[in-house]
N, CA, C and O of each residue as an XYZ file, in Angstrom:
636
protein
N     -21.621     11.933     12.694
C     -20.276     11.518     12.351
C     -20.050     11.768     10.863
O     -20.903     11.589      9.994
N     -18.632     12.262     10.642
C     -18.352     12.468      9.192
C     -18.055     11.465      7.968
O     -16.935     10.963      8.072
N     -18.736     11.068      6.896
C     -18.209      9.971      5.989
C     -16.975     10.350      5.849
O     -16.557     11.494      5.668
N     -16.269      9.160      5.955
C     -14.939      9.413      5.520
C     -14.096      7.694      4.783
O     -14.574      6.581      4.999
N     -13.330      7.850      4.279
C     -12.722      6.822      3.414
C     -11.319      7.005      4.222
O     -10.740      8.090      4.272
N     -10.718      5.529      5.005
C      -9.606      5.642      5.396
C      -8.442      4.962      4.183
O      -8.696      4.085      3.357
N      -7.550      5.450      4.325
C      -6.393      4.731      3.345
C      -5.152      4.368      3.986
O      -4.529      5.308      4.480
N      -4.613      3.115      4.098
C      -3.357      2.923      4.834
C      -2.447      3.409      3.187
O      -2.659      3.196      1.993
N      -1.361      4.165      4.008
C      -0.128      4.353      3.346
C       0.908      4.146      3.963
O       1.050      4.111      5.186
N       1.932      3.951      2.889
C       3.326      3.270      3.394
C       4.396      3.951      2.662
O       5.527      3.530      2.906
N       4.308      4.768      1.943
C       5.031      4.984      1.073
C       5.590      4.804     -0.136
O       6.323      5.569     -0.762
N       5.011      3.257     -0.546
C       5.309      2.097     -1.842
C       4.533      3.162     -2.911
O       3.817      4.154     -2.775
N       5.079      2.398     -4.042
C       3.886      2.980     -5.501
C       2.771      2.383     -4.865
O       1.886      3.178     -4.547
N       2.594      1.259     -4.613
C       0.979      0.627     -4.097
C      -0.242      1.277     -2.985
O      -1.432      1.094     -2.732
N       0.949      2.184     -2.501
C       0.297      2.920     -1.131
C      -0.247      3.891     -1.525
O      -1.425      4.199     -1.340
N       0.991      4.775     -2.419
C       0.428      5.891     -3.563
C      -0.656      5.689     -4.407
O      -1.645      6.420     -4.357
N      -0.550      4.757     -5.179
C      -1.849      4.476     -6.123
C      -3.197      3.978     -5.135
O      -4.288      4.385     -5.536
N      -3.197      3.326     -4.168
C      -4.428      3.654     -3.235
C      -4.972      4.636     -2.610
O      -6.166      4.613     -2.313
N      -4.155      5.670     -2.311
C      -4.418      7.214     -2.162
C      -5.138      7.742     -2.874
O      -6.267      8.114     -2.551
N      -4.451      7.926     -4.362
C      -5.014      8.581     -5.534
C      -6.289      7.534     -5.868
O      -7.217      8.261     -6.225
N      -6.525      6.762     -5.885
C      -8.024      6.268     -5.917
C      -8.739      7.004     -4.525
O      -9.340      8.078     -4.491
N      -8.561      6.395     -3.803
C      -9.136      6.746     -2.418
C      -9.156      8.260     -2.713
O      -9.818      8.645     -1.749
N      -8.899      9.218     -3.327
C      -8.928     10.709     -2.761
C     -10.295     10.697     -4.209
O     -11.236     11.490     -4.164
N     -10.146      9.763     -5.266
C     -11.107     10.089     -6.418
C     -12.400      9.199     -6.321
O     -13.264      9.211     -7.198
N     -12.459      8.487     -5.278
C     -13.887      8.086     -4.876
C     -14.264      8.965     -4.084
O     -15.340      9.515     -4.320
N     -13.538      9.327     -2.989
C     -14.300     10.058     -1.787
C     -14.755     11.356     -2.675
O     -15.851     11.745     -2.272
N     -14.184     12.263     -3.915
C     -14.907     13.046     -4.895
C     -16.038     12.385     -5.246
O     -16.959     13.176     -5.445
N     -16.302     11.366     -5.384
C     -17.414     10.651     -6.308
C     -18.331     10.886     -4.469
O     -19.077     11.864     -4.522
N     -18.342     10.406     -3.497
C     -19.180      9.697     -2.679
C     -18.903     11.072     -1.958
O     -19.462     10.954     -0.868
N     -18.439     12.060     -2.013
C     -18.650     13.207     -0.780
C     -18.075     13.013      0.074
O     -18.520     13.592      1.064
N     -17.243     12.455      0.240
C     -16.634     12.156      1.671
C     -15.002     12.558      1.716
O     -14.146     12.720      0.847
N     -15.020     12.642      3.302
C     -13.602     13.131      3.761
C     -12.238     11.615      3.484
O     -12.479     10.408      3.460
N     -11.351     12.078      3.376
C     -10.228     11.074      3.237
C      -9.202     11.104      4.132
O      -8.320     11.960      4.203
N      -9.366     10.019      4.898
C      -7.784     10.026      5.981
C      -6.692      8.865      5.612
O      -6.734      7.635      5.647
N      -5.609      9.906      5.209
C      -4.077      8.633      5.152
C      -3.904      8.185      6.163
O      -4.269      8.904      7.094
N      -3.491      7.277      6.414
C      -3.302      6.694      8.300
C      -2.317      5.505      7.504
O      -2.677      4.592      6.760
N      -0.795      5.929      8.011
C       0.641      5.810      8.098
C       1.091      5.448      9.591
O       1.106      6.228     10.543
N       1.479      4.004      9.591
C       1.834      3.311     10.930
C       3.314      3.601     11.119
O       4.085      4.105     10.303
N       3.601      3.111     12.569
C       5.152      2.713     12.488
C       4.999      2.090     14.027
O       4.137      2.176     14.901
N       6.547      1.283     13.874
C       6.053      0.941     15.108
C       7.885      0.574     15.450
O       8.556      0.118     14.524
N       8.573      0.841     16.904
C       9.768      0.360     17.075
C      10.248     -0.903     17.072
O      11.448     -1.171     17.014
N       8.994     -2.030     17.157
C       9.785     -3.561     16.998
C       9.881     -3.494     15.688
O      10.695     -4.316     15.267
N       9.338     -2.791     14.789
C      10.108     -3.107     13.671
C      11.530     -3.207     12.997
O      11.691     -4.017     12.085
N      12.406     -2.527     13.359
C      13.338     -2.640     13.792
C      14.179     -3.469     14.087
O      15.352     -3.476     13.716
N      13.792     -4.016     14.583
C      14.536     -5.363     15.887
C      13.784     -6.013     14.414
O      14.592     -6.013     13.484
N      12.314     -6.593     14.014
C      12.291     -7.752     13.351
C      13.120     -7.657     12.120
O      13.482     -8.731     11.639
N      13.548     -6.365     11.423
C      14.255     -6.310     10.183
C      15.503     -6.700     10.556
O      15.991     -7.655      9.951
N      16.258     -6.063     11.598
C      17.949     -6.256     11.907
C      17.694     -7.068     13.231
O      17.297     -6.551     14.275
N      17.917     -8.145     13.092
C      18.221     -8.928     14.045
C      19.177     -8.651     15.246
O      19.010     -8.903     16.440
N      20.383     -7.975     14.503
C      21.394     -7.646     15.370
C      21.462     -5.881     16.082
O      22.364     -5.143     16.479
N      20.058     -5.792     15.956
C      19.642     -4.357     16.029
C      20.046     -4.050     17.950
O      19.467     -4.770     18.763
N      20.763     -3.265     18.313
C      20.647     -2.951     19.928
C      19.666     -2.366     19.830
O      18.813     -3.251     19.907
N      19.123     -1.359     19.696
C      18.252     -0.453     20.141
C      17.801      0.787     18.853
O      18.403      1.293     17.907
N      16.347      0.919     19.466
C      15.831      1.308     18.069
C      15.562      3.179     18.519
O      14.637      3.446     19.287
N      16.201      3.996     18.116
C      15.601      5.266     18.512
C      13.965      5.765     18.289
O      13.753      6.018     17.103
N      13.084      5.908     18.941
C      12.055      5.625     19.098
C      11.629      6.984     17.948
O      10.995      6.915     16.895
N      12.236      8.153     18.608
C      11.772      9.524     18.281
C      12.371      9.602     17.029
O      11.534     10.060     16.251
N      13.496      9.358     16.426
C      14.129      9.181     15.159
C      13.222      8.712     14.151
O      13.012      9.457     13.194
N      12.455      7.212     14.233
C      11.603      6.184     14.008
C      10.597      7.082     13.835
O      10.610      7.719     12.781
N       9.660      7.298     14.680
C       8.720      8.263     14.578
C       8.587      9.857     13.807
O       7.595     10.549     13.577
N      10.033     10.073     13.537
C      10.228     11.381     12.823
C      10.178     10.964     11.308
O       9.382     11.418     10.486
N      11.311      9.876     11.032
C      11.185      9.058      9.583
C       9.925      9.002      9.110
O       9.578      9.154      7.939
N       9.167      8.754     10.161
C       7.893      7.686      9.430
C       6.749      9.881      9.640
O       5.701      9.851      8.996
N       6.861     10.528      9.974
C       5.936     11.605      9.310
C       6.948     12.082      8.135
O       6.265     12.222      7.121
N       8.183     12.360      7.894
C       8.350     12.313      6.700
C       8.136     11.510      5.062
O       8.184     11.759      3.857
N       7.844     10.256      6.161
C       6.956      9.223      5.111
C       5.907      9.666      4.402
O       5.760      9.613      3.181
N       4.988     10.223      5.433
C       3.797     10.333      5.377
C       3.633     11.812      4.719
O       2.667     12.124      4.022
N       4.366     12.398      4.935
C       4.193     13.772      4.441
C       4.402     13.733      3.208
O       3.593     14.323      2.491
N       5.806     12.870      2.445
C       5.671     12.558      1.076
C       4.431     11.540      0.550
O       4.323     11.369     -0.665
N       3.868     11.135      1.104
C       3.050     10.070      0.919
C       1.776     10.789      0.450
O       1.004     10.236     -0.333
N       1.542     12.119      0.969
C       0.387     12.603      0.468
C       0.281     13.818     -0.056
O      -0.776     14.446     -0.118
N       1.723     14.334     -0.589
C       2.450     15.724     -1.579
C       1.392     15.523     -2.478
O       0.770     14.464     -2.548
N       1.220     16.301     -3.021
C       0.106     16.821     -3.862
C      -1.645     15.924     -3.527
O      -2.581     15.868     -4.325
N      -1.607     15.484     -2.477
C      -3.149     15.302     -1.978
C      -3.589     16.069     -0.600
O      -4.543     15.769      0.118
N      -2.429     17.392     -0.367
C      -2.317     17.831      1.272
C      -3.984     18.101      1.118
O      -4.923     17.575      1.715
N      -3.957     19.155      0.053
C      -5.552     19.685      0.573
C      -6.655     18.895      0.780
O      -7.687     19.229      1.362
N      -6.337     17.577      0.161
C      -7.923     16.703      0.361
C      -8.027     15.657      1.348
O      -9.018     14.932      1.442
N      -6.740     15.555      2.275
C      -6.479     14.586      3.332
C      -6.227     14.937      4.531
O      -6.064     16.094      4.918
N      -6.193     14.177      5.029
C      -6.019     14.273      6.528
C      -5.393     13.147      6.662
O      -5.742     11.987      6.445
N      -3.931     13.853      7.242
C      -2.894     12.985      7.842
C      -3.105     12.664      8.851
O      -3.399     13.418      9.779
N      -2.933     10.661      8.938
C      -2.656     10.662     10.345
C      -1.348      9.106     11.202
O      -1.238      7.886     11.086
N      -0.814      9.972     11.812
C       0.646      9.093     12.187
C      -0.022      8.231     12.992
O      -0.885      8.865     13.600
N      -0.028      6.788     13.356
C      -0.127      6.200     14.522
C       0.963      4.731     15.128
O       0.950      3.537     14.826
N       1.680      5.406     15.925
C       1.727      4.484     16.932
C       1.237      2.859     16.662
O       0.023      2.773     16.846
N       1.930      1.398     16.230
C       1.023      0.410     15.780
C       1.583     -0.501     14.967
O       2.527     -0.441     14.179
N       0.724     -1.494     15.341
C       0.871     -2.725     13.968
C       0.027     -2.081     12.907
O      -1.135     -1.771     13.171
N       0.584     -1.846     11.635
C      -0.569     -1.501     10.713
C      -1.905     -2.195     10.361
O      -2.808     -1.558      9.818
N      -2.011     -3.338     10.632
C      -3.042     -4.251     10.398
C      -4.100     -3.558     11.436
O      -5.027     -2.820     11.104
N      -3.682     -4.045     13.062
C      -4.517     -3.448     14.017
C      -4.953     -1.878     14.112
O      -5.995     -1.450     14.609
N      -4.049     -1.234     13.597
C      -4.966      0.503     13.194
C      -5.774      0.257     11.876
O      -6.860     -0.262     12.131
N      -5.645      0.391     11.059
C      -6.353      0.181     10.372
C      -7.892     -0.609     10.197
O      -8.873     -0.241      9.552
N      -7.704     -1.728     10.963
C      -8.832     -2.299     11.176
C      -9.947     -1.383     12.466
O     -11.169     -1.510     12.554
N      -9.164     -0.605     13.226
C      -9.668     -0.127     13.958
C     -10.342      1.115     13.573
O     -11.480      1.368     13.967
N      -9.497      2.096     12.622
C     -10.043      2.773     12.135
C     -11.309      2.491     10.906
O     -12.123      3.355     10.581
N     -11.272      1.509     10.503
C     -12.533      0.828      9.565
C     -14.059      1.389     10.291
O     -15.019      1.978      9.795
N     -13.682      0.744     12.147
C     -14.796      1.221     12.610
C     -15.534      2.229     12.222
O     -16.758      2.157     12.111
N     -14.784      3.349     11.963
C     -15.883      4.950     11.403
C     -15.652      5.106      9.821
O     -15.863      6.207      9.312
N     -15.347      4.341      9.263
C     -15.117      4.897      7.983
C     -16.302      3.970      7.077
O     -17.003      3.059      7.518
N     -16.270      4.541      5.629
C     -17.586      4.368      5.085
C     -16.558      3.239      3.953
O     -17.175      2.519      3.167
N     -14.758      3.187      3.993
C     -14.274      2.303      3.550
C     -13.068      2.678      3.734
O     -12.730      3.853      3.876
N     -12.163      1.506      3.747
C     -10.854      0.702      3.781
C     -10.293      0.663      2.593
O     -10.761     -0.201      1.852
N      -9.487      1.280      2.186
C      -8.806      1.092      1.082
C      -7.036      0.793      1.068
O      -6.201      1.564      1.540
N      -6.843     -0.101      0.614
C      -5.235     -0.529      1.171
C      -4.154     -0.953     -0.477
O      -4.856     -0.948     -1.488
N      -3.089     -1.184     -0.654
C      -2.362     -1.598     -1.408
C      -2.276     -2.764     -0.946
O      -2.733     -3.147      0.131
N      -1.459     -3.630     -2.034
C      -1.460     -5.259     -1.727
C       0.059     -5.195     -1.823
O       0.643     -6.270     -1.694
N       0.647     -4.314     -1.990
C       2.209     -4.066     -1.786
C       2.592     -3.231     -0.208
O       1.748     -3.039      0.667
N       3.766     -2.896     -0.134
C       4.144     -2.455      0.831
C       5.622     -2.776      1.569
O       6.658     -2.126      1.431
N       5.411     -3.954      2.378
C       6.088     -4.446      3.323
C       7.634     -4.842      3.208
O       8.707     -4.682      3.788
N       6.959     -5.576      1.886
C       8.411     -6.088      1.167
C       8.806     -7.475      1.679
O       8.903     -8.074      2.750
N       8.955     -7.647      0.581
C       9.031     -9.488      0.853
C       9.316    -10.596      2.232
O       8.767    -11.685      2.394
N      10.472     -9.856      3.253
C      11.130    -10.243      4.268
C       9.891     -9.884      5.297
O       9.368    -10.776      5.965
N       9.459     -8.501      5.374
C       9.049     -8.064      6.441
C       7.153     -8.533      6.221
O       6.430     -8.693      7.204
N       6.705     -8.665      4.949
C       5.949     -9.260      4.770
C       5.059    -10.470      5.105
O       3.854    -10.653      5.283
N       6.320    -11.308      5.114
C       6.503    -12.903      5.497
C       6.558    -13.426      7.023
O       6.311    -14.533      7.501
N       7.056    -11.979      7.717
C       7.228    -12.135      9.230
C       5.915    -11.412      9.970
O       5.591    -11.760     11.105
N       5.400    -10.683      9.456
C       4.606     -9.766      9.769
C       3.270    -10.371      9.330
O       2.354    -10.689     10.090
N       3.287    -10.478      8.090
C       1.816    -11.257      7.134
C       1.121     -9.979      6.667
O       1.213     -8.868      7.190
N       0.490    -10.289      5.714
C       0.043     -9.235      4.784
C      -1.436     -8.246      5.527
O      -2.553     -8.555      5.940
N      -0.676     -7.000      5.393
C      -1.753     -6.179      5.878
C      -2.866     -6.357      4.773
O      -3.874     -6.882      5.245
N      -2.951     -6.069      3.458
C      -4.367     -6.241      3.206
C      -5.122     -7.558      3.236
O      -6.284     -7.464      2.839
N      -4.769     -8.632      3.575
C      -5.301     -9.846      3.833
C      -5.577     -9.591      4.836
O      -6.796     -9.742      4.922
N      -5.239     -9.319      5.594
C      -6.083     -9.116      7.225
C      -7.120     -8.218      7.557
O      -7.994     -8.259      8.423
N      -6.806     -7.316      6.594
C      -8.035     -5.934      6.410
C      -9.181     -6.529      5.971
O     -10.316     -6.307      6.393
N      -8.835     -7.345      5.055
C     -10.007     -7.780      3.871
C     -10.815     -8.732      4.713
O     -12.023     -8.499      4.666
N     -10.512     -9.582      5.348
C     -10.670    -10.599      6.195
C     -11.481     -9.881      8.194
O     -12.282    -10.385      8.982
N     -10.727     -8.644      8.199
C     -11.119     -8.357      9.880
C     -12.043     -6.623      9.813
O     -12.890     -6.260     10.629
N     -11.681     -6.038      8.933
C     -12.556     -4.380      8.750
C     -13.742     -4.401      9.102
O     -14.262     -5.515      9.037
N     -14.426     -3.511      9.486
C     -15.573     -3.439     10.246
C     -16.604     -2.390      8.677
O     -17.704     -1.840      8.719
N     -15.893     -2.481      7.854
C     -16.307     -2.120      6.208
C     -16.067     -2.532      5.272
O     -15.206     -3.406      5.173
N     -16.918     -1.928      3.952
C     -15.810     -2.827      2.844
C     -14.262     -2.149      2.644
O     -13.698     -1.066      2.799
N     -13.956     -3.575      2.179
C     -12.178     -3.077      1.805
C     -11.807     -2.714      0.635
O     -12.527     -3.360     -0.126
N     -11.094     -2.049      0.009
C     -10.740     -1.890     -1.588
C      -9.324     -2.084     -1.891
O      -8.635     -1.088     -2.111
N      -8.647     -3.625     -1.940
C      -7.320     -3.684     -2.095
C      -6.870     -3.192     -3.921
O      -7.569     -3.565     -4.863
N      -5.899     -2.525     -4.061
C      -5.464     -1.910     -4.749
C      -4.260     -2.288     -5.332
O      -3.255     -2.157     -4.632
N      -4.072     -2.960     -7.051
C      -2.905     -3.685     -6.633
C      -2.364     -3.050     -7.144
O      -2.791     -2.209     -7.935
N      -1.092     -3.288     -6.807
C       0.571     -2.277     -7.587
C       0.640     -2.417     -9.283
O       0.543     -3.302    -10.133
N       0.826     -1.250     -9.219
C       0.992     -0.980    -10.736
C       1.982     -1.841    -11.275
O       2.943     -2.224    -10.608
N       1.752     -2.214    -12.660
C       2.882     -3.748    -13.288
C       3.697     -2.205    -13.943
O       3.345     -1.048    -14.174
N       4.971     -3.033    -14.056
C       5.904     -1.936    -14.947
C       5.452     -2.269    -16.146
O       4.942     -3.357    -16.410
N       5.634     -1.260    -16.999
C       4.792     -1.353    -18.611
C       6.692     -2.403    -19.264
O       7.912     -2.442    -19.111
N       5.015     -3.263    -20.296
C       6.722     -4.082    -20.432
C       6.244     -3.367    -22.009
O       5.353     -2.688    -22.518
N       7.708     -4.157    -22.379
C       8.055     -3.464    -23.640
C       8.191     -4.588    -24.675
O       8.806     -5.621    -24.406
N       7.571     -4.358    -25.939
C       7.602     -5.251    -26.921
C       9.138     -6.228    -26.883
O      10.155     -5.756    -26.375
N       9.103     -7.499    -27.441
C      10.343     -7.959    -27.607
C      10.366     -7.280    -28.822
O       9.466     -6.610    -29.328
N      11.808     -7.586    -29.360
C      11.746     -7.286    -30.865
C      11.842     -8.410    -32.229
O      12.389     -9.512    -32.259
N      11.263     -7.845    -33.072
C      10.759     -8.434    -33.883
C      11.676     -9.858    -34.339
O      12.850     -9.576    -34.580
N      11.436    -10.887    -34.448
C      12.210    -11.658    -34.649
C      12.614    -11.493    -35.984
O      11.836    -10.712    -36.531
N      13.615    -11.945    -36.854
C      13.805    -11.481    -38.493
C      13.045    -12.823    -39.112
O      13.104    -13.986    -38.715
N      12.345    -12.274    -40.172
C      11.317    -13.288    -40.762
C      12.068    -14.769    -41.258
O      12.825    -14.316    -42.117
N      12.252    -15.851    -41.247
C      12.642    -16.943    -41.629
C      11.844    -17.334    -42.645
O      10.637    -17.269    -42.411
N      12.263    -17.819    -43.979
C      11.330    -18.530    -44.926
C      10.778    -19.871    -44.152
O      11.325    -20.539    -43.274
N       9.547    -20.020    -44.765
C       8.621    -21.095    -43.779
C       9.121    -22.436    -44.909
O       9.008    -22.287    -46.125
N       9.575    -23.492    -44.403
C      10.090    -24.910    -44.965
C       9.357    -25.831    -44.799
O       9.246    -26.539    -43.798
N       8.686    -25.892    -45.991
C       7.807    -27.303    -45.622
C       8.186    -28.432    -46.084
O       8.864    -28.502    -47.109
N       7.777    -29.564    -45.347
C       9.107    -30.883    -45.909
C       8.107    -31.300    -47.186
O       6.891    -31.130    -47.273
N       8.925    -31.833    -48.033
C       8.535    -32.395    -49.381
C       7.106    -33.325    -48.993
O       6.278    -33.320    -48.081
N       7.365    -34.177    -50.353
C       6.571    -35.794    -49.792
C       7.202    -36.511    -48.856
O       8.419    -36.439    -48.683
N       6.446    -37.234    -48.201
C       7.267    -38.561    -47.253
C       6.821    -39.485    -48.040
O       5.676    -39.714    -48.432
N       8.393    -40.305    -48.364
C       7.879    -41.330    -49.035
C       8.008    -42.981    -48.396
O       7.530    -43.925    -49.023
C-alpha cells in the first residue's frame, strides 16, 4: 500500500493553508497526497430551511469546481478526490490508509458549523491516524497609530 497524507478541503483559506502544508510534509516524508472534498445534498435543506429541492448533479458539479480551485497550483502533487458524504465520516474513513489526517479548523462557517459540529474535532477525536489540525491564518493586524505624546503631570506635594 502507498504512504499517503489525506487532506480534507473545502475551499476556505483554512482548507488551502492545510493543503499547502500537507503537500510540504508529504515532500519531507515521501509520500503521496490526496485532497478529499465532500458534499453532500442535505446540505442544502440544513442551510435553507425553505429549500424545495436540492439539484443533486448541480451540487455535485459546484463542489468539483470547488475542488478543482482548491488544489490550482498543487494539480501535479495531488490527487483529487470528490466524495459523496458527511465530511467528518469520509475523512475518518479515509484516515484508515493514510500515514495522516490533516484538516483546517475553519471551514463550515459559523451556522453550518453549529448544526453540523466541527469536522476537525471529530477527526482529532475518531481517525484511525494522527491528525494535523491547521489553524486559519489571523489577518495581519496593523499598528494603531501613534498616540501624540502628552507631557507626563505629576501632582505636586499632598499636603
Amino acid at each position: 500500500m502507498d504512504r499517503k497524507i489525506v487532506v480534507g478541503v473545502d475551499g476556505s483559506t483554512a482548507g488551502r493553508t492545510a493543503l499547502g502544508w500537507a503537500v510540504e510534509e508529504a515532500r519531507l516524508r515521501g509520500c503521496a497526497v490526496e485532497a478529499v472534498l465532500t458534499w453532500h445534498a442535505d446540505y442544502g435543506m440544513v442551510i435553507d430551511a425553505l429549500a424545495t429541492g436540492v439539484d443533486r448533479a448541480a451540487l455535485e458539479q459546484e463542489s468539483r469546481g470547488v475542488l478543482r480551485e482548491a488544489v490550482a497550483g498543487f494539480a501535479d502533487e495531488v490527487r483529487s478526490v470528490l466524495v459523496e458524504g458527511d465530511a467528518r465520516d469520509v475523512l475518518v474513513r479515509a484516515s484508515r490508509d493514510a500515514e495522516l489526517l490533516v484538516v483546517g479548523n475553519r471551514g463550515a462557517g459559523p451556522v453550518r458549523g453549529a448544526l453540523l459540529g466541527s469536522v476537525s474535532s471529530y477527526c482529532v477525536h475518531h481517525a484511525h491516524c494522527p491528525v494535523v489540525v491547521i489553524r486559519q491564518p489571523k489577518a495581519p493586524v496593523e499598528p494603531a497609530p501613534a498616540a501624540e505624546a502628552k507631557p507626563v503631570i505629576t501632582p505636586g506635594p499632598l499636603l
